[in-house]
N, C-alpha and C positions, 0 to 999 in steps of 0.2 A: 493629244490624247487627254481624257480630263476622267478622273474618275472621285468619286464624290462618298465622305469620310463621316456616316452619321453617330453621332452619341451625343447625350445628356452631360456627361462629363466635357470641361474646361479642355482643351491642349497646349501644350507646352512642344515647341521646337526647340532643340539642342544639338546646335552645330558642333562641329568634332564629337558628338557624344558618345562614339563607341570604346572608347577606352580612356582609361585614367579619369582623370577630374571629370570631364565630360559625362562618364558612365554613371560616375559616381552623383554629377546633379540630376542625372534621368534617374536614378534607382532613388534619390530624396523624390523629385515632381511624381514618381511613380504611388511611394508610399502616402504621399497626400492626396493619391485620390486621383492625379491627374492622368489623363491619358497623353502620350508623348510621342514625339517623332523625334526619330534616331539621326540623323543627318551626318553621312560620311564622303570622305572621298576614294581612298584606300583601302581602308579596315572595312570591307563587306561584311569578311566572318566573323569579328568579335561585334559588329552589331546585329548580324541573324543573331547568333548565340545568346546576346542579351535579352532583345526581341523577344526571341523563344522562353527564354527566364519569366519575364514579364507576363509574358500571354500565359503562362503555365497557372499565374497568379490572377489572373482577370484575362478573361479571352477578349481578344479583338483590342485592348489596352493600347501597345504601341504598333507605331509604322516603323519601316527602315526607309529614308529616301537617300538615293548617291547621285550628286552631281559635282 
């Protein structure tokens, strides 16, 4: 499956980034402007939750990807 991610803005990937330090470098690349992908393995729901933070602030801004 291939689904295709367009925006003007830079992206930033951040592995583990749903919680702790992780979160915390998504929510700095966030406030610079960057749009960002959430990358977890476990923590689904604290990266929808941040996810949803983010897009509340700039829609369409972050992804969640889990592998």
């Amino acid at each position: 499956m291939s689904s295709e991610i367009k925006s003007s803005r830079p992206w930033a990937l951040v592995t583990g980034g749903a919680k702790r330090l992780g979160a915390a470098i998504v929510r700095q690349l966030h406030e610079r402007d960057l749009n960002v992908m959430i990358h977890c393995l476990g923590s689904v729901e604290p990266a929808a939750d941040l996810a949803r933070q983010l897009d509340a602030v700039r829609p369409g801004s972050p992804v969640v990807l889990q592998a």
